[in-house]
Each structure stands twice: as structure tokens, then as C-alpha cells.
DOPAMAR-141784 format. One record per residue: x, y negated, z negated of N, C-alpha, C in turn. Coordinates in pm, whole numbers, padded with zeros to 5 digits, always signed. Atoms other than C-alpha are relative to their C-alpha. Example, Ala and Ser with C-alpha at 12.3 -4.5 7.8 and 13.67 -1.06 7.14 Angstrom:
+00089+00119+00000+01230+00450-00780+00090-00120+00000-00082+00119+00006+01367+00106-00714-00077-00109-00073
***
This chain:
-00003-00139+00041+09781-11958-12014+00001+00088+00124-00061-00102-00094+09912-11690-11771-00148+00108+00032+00113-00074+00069+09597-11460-11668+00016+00135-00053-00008-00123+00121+09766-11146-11838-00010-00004-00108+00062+00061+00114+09747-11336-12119-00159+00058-00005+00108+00041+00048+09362-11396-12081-00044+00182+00046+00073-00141-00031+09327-10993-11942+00053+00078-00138-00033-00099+00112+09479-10868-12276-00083-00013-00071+00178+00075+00092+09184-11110-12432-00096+00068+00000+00121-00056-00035+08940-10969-12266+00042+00120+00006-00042-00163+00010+09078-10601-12275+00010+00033-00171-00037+00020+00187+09130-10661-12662-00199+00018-00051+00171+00033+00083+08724-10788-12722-00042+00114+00090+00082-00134-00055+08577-10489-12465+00098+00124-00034-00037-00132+00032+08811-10236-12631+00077+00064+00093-00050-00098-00131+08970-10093-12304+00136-00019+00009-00167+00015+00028+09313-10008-12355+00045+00051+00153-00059-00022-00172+09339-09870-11962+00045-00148+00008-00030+00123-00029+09308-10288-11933+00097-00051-00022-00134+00040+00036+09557-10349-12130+00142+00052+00007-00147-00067-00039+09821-10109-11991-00009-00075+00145-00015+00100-00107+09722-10286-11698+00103-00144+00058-00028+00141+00027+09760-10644-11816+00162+00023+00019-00178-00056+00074+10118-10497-11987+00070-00023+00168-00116-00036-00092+10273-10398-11657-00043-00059+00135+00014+00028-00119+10103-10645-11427-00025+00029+00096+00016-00060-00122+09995-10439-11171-00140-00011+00108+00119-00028-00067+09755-10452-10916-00051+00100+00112+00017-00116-00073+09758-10113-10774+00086+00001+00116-00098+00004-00127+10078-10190-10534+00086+00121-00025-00114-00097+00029+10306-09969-10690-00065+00131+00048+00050-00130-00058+10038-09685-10693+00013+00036+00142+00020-00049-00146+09977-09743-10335+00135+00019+00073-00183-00001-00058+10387-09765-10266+00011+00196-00015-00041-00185+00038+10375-09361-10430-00067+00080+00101+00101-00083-00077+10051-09259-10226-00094+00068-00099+00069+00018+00090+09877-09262-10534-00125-00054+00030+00131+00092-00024+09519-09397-10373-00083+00010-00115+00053+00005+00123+09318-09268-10669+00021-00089-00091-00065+00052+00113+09501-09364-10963+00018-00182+00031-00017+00140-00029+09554-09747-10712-00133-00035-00018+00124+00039-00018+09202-09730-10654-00105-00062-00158+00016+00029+00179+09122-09681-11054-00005-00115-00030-00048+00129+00088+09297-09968-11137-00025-00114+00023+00054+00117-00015+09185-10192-10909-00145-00041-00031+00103+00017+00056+08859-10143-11008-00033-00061-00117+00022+00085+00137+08884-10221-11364+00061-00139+00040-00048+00127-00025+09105-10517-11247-00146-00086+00049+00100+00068-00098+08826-10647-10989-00147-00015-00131+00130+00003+00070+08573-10641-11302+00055-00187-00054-00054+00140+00096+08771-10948-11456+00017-00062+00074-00056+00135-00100+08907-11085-11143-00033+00032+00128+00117-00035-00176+08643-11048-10855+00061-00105+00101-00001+00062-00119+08778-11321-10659+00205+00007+00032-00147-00034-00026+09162-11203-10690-00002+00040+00186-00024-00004-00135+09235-11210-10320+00110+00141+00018-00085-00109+00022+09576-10956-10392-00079+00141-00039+00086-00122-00005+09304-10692-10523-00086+00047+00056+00096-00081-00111+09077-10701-10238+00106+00055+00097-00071-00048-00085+09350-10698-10025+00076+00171-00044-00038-00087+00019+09495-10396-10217-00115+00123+00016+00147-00090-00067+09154-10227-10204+00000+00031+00149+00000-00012-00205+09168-10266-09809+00081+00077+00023-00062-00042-00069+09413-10087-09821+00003+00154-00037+00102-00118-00011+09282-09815-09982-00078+00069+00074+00099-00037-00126+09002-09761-09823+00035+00031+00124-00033-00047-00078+09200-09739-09538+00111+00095+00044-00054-00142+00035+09405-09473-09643-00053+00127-00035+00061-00098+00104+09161-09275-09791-00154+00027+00099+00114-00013-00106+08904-09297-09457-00085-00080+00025+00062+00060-00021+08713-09549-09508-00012-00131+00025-00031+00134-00090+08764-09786-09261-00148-00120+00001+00084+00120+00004+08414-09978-09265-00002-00067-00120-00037+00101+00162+08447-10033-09606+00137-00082-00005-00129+00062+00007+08803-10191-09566-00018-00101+00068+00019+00167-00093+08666-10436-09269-00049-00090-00092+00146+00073+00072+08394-10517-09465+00094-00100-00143-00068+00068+00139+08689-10621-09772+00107-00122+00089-00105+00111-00137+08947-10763-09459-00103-00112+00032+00103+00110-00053+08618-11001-09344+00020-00074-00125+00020+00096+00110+08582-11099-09690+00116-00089-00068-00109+00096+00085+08913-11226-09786+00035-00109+00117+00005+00097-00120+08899-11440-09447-00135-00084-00074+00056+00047+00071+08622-11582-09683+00078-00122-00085-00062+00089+00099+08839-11673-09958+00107-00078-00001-00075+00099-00058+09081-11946-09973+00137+00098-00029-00099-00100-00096+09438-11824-09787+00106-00033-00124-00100+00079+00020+09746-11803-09971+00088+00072+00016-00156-00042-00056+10108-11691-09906+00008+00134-00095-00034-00153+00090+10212-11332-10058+00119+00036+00106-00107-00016+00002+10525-11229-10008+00004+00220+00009+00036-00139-00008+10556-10830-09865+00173-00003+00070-00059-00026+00020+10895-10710-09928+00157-00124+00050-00081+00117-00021+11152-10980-09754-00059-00117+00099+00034+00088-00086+10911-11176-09538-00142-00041-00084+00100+00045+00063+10649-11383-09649-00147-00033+00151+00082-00007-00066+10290-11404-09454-00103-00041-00102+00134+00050+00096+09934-11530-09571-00114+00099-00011+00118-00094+00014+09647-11325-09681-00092+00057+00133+00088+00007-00087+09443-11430-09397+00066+00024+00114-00032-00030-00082+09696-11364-09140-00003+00191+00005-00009-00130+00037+09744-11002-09326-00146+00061+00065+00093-00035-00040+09369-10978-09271-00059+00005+00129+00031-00028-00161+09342-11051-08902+00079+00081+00050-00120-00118-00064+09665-10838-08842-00087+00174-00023+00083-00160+00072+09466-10536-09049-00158+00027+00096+00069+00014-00016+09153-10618-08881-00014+00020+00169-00041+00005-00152+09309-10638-08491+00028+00135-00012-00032-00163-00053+09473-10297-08506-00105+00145-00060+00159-00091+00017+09094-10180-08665-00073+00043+00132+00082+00021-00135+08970-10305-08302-00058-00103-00042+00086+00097+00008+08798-10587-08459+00076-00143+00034+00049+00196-00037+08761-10943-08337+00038-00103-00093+00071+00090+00150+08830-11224-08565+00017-00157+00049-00068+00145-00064+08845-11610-08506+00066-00033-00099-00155+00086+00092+09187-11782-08629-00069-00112-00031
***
């Protein structure tokens, strides 16, 4: 089962039809942040991150928030943590790169340190 599937489930039994416009159109606050939409990205990843706390694509989209929107310690503090979670490939517009490289790249031109 696909997990938009299981987020329409759970958007269905807690009532929350934001969730399920969510689920619907797949999003994880990229598009917002493509407009300059940080709010409205920020919104969404929130409700997202209630169902899927260890989504790696929604911290990373959070990070990137936060660092649009000023708040850079809070964005390390989300960049450290996905150097936590296990790495995987994402694909950013014709080149492909890994989470964890995304996060030391985001994390180097912060000023911070990280070990590879």
C-alpha cells in the first residue's frame, strides 16, 4: 500500500480534510517552496511531519524553510538530524544527489563542520 493511500486513512479517521488535499496531490511542501510560499510550505509540512516524523524529504523541506524565513539554527539543528537518518538518493531537478550529501552541502555554506 502506497503511503498516500495510508495518509487518506488516517486523514479520513482524524477528520482533516487539509490531510487529505495533501495526500490527493502528494505534496510535501516543494511546490510551495518553488512559489516562495514559506507559510502555506511550512503549514503543510507540519501536518505532514505529524504522520510521517521520520520522512527524511520533509525535514529536508523544513530546512529549507527555516532557512528562508531566518531561522538558520533551527534549520542546522533539522540538516544535523537528517545526517541521523538513513541516506537516500532524491533527485533535484536533472541531477540526482543524496539527502546526506544535500545536508553537508546546506550545512558547509551555514559555516558548519560536519564529518562525511
Amino acid at each position: 500500500m502506497k503511503w498516500t493511500h495510508l495518509v487518506l486513512i488516517a486523514a479520513a479517521a482524524l477528520g482533516d480534510a487539509s490531510l487529505v488535499h495533501a495526500a490527493k496531490s502528494n505534496s510535501n511542501g516543494s511546490e510551495e517552496i518553488m512559489r516562495g510560499d514559506y507559510a502555506a510550505a511550512e503549514a503543510l509540512i507540519d501536518r505532514q511531519r505529524k504522520l510521517f516524523t521520520w520522512d527524511s524529504d520533509l525535514t529536508l523541506n523544513l530546512a529549507i524553510v527555516y532557512r528562508h524565513t531566518n531561522r538558520a539554527d533551527a534549520a542546522r539543528a533539522l540538516y544535523q538530524r537528517m545526517l541521523q537518518l538513513p541516506d537516500e538518493e532524491i533527485e533535484i531537478g536533472d541531477r540526482v544527489t543524496t539527502m546526506h550529501a544535500m545536508a553537508r552541502r546546506e550545512l558547509a555554506s551555514m559555516g558548519v563542520a560536519t564529518l562525511r
